[in-house]
Each structure stands twice: as structure tokens, then as C-alpha cells.
PDB file with one MODEL, atoms N, CA, C and O in Angstrom:
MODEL        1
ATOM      1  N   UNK A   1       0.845  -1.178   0.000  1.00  0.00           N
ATOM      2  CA  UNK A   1       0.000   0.000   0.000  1.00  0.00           C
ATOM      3  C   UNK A   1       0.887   1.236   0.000  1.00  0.00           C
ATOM      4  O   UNK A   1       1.783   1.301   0.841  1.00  0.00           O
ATOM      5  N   UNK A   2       0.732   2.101  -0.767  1.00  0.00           N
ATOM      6  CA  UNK A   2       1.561   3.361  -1.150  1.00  0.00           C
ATOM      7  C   UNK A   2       1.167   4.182   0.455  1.00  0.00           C
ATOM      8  O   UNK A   2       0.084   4.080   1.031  1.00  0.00           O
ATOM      9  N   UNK A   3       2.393   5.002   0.951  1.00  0.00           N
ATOM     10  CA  UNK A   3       2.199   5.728   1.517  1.00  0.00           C
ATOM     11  C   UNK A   3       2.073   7.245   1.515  1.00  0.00           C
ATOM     12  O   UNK A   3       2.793   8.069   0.952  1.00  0.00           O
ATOM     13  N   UNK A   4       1.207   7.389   2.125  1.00  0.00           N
ATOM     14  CA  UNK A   4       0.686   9.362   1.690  1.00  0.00           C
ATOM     15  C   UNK A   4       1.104  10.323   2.152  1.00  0.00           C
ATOM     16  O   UNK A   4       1.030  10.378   3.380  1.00  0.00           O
ATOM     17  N   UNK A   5       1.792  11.632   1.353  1.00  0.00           N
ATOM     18  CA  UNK A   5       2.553  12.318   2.127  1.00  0.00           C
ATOM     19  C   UNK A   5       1.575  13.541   1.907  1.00  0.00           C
ATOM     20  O   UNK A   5       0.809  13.628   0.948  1.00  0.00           O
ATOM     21  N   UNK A   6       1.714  14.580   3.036  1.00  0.00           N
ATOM     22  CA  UNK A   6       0.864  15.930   2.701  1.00  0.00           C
ATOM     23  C   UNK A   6       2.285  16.752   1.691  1.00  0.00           C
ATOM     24  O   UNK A   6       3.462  16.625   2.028  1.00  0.00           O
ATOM     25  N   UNK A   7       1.899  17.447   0.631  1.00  0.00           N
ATOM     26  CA  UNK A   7       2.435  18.625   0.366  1.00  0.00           C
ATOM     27  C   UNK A   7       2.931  19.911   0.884  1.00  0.00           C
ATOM     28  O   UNK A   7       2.239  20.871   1.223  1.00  0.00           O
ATOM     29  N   UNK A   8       3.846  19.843   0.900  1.00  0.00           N
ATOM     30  CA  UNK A   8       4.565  20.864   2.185  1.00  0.00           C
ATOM     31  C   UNK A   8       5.388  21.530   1.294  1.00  0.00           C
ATOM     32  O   UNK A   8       6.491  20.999   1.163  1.00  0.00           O
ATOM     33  N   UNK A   9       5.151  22.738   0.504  1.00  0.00           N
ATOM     34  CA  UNK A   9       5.925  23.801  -0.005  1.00  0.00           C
ATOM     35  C   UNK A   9       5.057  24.794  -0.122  1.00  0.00           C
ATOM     36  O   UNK A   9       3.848  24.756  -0.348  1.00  0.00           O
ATOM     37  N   UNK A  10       6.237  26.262   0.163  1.00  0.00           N
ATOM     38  CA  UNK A  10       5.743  27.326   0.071  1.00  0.00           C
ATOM     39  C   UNK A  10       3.906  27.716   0.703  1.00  0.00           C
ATOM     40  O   UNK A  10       3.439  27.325   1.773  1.00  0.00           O
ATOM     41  N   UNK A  11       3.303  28.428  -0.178  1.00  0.00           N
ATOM     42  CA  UNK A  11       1.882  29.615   0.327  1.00  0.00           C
ATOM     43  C   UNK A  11       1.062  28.284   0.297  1.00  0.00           C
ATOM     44  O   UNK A  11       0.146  28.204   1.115  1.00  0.00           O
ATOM     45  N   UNK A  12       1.275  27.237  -0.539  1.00  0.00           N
ATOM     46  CA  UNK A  12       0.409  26.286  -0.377  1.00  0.00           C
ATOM     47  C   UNK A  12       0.128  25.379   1.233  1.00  0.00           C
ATOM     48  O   UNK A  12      -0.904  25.182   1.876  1.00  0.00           O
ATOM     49  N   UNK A  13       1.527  24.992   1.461  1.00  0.00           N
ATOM     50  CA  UNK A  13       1.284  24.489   2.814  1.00  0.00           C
ATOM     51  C   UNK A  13       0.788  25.065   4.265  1.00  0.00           C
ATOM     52  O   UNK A  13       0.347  24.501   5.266  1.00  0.00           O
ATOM     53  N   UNK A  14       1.167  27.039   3.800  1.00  0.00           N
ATOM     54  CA  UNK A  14       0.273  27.661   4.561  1.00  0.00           C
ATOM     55  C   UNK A  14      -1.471  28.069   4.534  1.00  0.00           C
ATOM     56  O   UNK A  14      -2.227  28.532   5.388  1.00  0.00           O
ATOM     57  N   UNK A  15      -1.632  27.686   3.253  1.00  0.00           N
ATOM     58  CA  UNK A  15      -3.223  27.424   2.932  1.00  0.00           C
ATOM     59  C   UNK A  15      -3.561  26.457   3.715  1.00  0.00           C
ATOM     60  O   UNK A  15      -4.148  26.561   4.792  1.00  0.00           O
ATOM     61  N   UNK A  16      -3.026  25.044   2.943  1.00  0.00           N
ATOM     62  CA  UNK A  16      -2.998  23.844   3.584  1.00  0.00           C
ATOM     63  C   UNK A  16      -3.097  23.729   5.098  1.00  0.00           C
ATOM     64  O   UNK A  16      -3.856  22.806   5.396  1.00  0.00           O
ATOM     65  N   UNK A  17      -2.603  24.334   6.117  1.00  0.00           N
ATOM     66  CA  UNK A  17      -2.883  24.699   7.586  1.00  0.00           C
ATOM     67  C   UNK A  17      -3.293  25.365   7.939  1.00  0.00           C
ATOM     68  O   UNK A  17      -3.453  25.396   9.159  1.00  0.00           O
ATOM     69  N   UNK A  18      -3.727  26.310   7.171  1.00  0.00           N
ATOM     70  CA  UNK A  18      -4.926  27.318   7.608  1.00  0.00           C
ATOM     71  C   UNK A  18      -6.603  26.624   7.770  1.00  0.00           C
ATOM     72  O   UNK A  18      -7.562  26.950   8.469  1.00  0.00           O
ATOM     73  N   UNK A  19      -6.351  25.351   6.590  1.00  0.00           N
ATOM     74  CA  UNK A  19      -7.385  24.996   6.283  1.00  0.00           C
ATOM     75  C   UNK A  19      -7.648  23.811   6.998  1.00  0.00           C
ATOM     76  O   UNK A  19      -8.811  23.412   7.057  1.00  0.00           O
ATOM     77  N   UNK A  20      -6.583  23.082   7.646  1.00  0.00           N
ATOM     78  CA  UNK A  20      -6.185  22.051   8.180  1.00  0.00           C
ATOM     79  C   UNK A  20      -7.175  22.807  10.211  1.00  0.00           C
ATOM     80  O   UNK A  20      -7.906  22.276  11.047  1.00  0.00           O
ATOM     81  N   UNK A  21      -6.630  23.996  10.072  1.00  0.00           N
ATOM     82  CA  UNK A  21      -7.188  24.143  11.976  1.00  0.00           C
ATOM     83  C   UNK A  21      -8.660  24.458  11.379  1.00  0.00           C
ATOM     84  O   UNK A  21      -9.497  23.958  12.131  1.00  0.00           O
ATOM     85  N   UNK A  22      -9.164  25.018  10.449  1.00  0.00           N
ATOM     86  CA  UNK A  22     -10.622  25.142  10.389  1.00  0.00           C
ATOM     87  C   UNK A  22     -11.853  23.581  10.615  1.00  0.00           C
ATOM     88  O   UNK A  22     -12.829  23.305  11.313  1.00  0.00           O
ATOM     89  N   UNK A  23     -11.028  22.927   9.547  1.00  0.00           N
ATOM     90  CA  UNK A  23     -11.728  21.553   9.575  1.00  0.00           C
ATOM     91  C   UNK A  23     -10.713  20.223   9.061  1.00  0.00           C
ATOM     92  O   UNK A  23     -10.151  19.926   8.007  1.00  0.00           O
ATOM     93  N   UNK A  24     -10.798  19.759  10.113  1.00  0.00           N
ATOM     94  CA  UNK A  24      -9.874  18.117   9.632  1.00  0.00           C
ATOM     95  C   UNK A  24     -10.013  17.571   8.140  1.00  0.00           C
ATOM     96  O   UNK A  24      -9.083  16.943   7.634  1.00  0.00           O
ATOM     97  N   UNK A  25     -11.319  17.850   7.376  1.00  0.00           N
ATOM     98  CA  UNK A  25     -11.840  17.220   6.847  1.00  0.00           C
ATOM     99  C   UNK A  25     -11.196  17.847   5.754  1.00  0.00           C
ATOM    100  O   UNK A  25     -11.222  17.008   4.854  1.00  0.00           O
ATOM    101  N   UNK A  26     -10.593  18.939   5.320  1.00  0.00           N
ATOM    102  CA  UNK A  26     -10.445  19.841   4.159  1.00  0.00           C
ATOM    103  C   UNK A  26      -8.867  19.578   3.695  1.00  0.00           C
ATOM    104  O   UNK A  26      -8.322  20.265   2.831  1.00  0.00           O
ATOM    105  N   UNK A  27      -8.171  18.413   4.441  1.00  0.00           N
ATOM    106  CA  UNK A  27      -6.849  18.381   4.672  1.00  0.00           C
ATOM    107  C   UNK A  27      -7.091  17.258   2.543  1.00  0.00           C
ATOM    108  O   UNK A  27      -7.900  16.434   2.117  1.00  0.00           O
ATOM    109  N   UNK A  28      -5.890  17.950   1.964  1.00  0.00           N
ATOM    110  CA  UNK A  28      -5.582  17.260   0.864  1.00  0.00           C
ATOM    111  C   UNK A  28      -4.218  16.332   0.499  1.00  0.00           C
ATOM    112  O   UNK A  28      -3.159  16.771   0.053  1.00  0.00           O
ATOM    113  N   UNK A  29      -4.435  15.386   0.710  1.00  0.00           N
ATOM    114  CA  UNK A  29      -3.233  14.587   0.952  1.00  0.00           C
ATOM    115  C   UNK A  29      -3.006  13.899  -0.796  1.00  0.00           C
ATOM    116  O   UNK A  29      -3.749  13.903  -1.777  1.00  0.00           O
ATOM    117  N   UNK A  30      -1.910  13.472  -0.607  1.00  0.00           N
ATOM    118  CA  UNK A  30      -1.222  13.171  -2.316  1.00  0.00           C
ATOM    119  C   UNK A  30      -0.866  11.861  -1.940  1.00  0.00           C
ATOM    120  O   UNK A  30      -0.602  11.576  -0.772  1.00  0.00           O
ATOM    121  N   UNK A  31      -0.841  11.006  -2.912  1.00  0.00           N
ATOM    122  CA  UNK A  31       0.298   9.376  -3.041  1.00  0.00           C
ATOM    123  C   UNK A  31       1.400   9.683  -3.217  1.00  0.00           C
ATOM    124  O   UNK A  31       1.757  10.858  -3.134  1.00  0.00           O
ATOM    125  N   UNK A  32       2.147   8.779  -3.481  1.00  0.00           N
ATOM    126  CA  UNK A  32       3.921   8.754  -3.793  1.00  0.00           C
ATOM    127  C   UNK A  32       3.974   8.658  -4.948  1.00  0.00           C
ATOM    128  O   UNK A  32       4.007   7.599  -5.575  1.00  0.00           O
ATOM    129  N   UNK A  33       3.996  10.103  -5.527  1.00  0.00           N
ATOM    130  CA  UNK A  33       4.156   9.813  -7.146  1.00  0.00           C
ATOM    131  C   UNK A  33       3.077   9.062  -7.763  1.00  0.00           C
ATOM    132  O   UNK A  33       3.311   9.146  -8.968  1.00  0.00           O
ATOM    133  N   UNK A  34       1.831   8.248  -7.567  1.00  0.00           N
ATOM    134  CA  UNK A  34       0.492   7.926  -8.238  1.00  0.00           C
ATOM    135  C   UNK A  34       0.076   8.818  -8.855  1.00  0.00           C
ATOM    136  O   UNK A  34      -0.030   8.906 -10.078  1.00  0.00           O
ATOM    137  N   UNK A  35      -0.247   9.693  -7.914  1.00  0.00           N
ATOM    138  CA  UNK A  35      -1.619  10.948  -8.140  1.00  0.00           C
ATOM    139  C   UNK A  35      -1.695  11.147  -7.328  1.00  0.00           C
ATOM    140  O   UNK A  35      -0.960  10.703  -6.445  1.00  0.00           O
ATOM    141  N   UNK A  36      -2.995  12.238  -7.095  1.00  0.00           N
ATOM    142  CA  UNK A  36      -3.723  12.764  -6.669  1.00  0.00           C
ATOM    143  C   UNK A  36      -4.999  12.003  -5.707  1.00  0.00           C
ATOM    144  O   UNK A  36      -6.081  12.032  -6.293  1.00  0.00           O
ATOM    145  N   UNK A  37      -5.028  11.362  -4.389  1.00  0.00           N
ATOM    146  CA  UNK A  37      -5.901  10.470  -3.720  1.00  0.00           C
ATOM    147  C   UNK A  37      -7.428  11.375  -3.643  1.00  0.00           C
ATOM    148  O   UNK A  37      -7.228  12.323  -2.882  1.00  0.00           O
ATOM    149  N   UNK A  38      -8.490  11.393  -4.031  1.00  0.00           N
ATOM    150  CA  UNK A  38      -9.800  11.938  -4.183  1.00  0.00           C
ATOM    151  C   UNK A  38     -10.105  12.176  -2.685  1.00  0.00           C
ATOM    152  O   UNK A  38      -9.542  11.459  -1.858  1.00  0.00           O
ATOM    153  N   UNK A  39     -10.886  13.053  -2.326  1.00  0.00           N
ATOM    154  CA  UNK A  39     -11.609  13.167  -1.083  1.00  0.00           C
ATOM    155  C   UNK A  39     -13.096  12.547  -1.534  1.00  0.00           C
ATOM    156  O   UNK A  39     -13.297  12.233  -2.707  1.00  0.00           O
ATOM    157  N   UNK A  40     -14.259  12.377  -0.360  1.00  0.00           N
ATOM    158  CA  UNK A  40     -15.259  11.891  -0.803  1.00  0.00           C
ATOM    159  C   UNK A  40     -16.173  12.727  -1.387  1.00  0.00           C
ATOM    160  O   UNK A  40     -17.092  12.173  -1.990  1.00  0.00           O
ATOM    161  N   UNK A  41     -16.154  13.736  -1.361  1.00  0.00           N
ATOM    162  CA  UNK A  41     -17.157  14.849  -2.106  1.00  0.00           C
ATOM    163  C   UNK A  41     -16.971  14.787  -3.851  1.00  0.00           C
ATOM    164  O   UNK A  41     -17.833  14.527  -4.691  1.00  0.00           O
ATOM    165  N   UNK A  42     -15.534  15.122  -4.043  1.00  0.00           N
ATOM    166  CA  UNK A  42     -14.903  14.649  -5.091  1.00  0.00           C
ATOM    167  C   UNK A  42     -15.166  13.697  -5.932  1.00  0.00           C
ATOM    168  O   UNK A  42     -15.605  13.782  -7.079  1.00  0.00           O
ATOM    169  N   UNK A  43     -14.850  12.681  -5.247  1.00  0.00           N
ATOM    170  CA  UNK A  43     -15.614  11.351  -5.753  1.00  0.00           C
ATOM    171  C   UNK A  43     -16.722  11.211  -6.078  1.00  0.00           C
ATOM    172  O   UNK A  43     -17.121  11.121  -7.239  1.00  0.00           O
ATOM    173  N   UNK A  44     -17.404  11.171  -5.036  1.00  0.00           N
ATOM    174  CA  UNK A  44     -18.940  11.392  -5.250  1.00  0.00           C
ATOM    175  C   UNK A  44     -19.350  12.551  -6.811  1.00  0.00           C
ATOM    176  O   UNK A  44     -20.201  12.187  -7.622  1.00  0.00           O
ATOM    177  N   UNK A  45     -18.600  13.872  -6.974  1.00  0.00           N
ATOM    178  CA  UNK A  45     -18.950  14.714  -7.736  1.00  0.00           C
ATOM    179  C   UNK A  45     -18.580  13.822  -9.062  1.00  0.00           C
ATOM    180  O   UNK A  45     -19.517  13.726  -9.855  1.00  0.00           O
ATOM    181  N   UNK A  46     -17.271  13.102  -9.461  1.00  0.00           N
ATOM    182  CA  UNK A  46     -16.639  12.551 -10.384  1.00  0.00           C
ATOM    183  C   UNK A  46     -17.460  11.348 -10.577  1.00  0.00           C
ATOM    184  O   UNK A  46     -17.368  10.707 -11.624  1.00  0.00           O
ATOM    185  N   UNK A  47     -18.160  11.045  -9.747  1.00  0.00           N
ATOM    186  CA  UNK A  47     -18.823   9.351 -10.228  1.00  0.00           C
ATOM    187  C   UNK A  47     -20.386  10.233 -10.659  1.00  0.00           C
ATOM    188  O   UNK A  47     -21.057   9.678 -11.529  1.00  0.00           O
ATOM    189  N   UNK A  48     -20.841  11.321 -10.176  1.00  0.00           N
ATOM    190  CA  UNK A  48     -22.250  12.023 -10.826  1.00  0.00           C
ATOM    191  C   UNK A  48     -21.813  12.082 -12.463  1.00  0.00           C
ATOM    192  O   UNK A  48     -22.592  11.742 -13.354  1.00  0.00           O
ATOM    193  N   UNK A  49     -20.569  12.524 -12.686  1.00  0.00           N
ATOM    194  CA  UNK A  49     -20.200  12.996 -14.101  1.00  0.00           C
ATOM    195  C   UNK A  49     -20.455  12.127 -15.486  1.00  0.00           C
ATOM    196  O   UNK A  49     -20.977  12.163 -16.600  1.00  0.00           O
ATOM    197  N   UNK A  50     -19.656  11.282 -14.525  1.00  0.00           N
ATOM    198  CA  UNK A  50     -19.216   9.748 -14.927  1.00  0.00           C
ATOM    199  C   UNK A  50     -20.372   8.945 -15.487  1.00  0.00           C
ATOM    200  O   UNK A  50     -20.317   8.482 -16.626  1.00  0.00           O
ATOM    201  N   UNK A  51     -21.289   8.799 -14.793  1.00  0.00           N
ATOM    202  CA  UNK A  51     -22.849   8.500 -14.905  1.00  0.00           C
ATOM    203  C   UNK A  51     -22.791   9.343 -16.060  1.00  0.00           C
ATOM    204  O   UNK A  51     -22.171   9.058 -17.085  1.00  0.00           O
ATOM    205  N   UNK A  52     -23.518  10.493 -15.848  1.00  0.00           N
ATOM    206  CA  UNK A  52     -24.015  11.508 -16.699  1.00  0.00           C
ATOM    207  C   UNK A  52     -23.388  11.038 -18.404  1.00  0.00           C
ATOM    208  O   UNK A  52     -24.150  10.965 -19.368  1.00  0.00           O
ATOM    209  N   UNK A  53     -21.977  10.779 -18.484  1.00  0.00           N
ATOM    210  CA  UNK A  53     -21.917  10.587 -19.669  1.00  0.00           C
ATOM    211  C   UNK A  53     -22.100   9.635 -20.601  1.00  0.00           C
ATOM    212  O   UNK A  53     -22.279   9.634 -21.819  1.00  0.00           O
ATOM    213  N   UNK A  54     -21.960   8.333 -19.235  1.00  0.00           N
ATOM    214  CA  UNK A  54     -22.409   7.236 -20.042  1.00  0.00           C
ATOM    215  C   UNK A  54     -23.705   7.196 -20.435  1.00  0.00           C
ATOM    216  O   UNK A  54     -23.903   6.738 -21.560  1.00  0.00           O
ATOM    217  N   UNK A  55     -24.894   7.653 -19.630  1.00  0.00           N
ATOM    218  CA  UNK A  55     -25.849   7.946 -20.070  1.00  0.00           C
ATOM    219  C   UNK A  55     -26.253   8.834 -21.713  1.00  0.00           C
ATOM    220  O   UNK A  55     -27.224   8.622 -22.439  1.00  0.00           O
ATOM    221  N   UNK A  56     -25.487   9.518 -21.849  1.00  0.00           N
ATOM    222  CA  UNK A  56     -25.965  10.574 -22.898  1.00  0.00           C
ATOM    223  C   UNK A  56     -25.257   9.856 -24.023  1.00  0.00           C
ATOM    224  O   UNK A  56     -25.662   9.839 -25.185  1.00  0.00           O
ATOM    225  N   UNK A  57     -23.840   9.091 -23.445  1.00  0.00           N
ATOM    226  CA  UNK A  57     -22.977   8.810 -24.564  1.00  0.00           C
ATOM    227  C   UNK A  57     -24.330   6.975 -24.917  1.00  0.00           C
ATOM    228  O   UNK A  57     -24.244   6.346 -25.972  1.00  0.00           O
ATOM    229  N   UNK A  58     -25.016   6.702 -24.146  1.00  0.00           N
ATOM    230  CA  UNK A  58     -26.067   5.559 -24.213  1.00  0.00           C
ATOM    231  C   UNK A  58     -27.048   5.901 -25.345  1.00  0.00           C
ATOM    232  O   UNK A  58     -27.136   5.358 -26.447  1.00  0.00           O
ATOM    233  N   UNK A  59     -27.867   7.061 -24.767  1.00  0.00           N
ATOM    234  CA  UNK A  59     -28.721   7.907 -25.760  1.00  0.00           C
ATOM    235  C   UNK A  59     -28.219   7.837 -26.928  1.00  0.00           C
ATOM    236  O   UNK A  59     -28.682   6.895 -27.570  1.00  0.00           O
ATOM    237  N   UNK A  60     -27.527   8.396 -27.418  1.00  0.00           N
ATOM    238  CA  UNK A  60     -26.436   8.791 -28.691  1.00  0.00           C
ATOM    239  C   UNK A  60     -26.545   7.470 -29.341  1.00  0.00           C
ATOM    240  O   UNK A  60     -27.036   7.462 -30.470  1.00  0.00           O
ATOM    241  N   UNK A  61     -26.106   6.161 -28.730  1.00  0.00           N
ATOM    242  CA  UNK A  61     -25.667   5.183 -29.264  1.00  0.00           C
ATOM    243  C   UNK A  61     -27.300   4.499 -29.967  1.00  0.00           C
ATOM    244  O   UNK A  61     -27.426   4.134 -31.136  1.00  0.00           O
ATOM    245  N   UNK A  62     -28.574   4.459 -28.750  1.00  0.00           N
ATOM    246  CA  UNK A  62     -29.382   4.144 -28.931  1.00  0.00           C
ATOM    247  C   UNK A  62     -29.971   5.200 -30.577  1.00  0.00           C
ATOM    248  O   UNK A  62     -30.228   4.606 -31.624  1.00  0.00           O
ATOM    249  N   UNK A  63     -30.056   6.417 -30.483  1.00  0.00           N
ATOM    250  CA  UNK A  63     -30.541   7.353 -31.359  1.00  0.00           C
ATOM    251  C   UNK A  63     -29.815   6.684 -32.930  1.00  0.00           C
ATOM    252  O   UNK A  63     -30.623   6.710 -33.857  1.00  0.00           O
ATOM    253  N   UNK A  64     -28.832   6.282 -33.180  1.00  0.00           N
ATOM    254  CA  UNK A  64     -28.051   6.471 -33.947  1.00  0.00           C
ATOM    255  C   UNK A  64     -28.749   4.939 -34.741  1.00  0.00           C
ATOM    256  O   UNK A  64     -29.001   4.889 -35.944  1.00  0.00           O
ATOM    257  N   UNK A  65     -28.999   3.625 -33.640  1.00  0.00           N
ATOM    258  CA  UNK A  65     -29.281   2.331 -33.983  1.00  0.00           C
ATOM    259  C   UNK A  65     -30.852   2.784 -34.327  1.00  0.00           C
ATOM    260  O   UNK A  65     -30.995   2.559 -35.529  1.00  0.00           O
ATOM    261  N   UNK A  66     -31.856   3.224 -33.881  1.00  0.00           N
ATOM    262  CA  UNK A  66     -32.797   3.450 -34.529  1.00  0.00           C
ATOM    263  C   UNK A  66     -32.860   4.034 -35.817  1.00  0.00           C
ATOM    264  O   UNK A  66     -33.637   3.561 -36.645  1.00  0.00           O
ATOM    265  N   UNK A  67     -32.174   4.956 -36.076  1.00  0.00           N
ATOM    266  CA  UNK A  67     -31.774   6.011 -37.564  1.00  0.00           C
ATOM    267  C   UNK A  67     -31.744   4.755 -38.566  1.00  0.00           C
ATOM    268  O   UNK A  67     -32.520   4.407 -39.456  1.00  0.00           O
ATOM    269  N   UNK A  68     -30.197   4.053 -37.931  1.00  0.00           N
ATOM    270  CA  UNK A  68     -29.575   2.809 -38.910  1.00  0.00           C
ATOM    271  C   UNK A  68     -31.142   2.015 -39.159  1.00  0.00           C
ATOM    272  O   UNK A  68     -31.543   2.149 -40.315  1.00  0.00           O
ATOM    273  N   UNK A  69     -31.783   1.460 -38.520  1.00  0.00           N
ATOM    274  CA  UNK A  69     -32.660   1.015 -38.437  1.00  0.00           C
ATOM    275  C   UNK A  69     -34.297   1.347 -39.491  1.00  0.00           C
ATOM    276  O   UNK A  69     -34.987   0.687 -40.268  1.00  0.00           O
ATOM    277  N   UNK A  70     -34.314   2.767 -38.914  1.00  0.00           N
ATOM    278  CA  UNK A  70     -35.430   3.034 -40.091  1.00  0.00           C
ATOM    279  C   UNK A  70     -34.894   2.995 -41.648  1.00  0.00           C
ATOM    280  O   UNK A  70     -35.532   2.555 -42.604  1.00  0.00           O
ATOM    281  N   UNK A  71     -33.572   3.557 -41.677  1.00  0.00           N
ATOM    282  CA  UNK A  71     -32.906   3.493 -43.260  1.00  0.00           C
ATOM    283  C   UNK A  71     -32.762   2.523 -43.745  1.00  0.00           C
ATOM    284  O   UNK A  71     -32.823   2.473 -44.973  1.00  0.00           O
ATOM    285  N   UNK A  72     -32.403   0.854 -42.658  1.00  0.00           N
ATOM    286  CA  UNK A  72     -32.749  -0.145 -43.327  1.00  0.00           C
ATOM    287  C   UNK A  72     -33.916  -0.212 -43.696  1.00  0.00           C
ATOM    288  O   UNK A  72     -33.969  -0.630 -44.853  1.00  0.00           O
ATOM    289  N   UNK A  73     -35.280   0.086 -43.092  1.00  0.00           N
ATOM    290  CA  UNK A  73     -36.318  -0.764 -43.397  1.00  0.00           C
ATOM    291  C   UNK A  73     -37.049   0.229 -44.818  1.00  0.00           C
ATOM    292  O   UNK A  73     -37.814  -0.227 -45.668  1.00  0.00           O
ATOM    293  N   UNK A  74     -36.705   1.195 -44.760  1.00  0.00           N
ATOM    294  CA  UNK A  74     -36.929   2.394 -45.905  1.00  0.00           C
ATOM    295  C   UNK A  74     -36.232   1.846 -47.386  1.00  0.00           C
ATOM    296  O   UNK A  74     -36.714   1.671 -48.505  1.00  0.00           O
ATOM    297  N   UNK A  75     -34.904   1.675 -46.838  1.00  0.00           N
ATOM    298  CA  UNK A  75     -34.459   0.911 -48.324  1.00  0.00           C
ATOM    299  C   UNK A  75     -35.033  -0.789 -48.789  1.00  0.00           C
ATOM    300  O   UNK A  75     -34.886  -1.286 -49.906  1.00  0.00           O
ATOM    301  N   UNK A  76     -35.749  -1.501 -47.504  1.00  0.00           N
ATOM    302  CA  UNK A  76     -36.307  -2.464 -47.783  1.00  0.00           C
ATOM    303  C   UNK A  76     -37.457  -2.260 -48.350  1.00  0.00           C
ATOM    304  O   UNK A  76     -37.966  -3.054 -49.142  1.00  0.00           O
ATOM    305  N   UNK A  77     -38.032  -1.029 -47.943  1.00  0.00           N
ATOM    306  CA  UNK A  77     -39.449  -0.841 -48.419  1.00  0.00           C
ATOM    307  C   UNK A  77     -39.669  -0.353 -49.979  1.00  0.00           C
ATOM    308  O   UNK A  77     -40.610  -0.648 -50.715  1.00  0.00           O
ATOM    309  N   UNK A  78     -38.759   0.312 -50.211  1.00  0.00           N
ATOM    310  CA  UNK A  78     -38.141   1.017 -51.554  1.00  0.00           C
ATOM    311  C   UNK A  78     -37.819  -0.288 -52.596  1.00  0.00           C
ATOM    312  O   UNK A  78     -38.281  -0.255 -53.736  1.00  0.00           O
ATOM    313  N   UNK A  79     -37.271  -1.057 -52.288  1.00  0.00           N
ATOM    314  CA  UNK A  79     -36.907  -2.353 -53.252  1.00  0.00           C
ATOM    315  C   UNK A  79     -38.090  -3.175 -53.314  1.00  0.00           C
ATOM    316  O   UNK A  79     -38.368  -3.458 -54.479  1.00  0.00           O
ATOM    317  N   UNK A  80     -38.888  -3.659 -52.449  1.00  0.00           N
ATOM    318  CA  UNK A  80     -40.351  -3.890 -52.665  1.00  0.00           C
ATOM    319  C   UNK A  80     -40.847  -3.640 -53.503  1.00  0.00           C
ATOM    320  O   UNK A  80     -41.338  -4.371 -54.363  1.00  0.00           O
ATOM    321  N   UNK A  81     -40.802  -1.962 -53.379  1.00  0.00           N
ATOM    322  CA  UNK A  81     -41.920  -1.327 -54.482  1.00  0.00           C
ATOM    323  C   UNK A  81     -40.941  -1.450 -55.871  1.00  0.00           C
ATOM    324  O   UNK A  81     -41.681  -1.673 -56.829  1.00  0.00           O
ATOM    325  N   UNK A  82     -39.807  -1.391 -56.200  1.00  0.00           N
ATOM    326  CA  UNK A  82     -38.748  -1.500 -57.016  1.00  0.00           C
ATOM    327  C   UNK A  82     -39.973  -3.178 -57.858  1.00  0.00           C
ATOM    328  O   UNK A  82     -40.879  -3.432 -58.652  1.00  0.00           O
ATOM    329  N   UNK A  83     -39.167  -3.685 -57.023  1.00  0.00           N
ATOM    330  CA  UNK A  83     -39.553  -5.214 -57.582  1.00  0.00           C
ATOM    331  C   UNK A  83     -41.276  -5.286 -58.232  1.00  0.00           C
ATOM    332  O   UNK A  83     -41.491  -5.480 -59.429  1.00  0.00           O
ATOM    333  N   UNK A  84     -42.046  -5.153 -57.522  1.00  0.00           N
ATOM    334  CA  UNK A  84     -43.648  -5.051 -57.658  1.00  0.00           C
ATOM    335  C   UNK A  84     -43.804  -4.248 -58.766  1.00  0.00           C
ATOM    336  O   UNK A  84     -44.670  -4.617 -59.559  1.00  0.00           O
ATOM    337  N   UNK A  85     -43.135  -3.157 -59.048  1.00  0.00           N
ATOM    338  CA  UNK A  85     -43.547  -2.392 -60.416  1.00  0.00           C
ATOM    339  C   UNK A  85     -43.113  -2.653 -61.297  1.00  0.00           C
ATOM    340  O   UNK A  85     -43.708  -2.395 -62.343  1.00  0.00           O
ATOM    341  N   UNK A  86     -41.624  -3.415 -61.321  1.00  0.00           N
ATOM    342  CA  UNK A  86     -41.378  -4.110 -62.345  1.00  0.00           C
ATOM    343  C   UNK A  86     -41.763  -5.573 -63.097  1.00  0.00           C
ATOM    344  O   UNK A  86     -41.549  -5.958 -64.246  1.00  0.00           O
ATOM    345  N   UNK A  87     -42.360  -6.156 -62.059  1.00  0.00           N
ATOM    346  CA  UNK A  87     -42.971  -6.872 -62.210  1.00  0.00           C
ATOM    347  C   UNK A  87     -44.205  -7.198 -62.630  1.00  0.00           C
ATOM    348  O   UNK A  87     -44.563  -8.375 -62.640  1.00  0.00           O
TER     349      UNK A  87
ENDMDL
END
């Protein structure tokens, strides 16, 4: 398990403890070179997003298979009448 260090340079780490005596909760801690470890608000905001797009990027996919769909049955319907009048 990676261990987490707080960021400690310069105006930031005095933010960082300013914000640290207001509320425990506001403290932003980093991995070892990973990234960036999420707080839960964060998360929570990033998994609303996350949703959100698969959803629309769903829509999209669905919209697109109906389209494909009527143009098949339009060009089926079209060759029908093709065939029947020539016939």
C-alpha cells in the first residue's frame, strides 16, 4: 500500500494549515508519485459525471441504432416497391 505524504511547499502548505485548523476534513493529501488520492465529495462529484456521460454517450448510441434502423427498413421498403412495379 503506497504511503501518503501531505504537500509541504511554500503559500500552499500555509493554505494547507490554515485549512487544516478550520476543519480536519479539508486536509488534501497526495500518493507517492500515483496521483492525486480523491476526497469523498470529489468522488462522489466525479462518479455524478461519470454516470451523466455514459448515459448521454447511451442515448447517442441508442438514437443512432434506430436512424440505422429506419434506413434499413426504408431501403427495404423502396426495393419492394422497385420489384412489384417491375414486375
Amino acid at each position: 500500500m503506497a504511503m501518503r505524504t501531505v504537500v509541504s511547499r511554500g503559500p500552499l502548505t500555509r493554505r494547507l494549515m490554515e485549512s487544516t485548523r478550520r476543519t480536519a476534513t479539508s486536509t488534501r493529501y497526495f500518493s507517492d508519485g500515483t496521483g492525486r488520492v480523491l476526497g469523498e465529495e470529489e468522488r462522489a462529484a466525479e462518479n455524478v459525471y461519470i454516470k451523466k456521460m455514459e448515459r448521454e454517450r447511451m442515448e447517442k448510441l441508442k438514437l443512432k441504432a434506430e436512424k440505422e434502423k429506419a434506413a434499413a427498413e426504408k431501403e427495404k421498403g423502396e426495393k419492394k416497391a422497385e420489384e412489384s412495379y417491375k414486375g
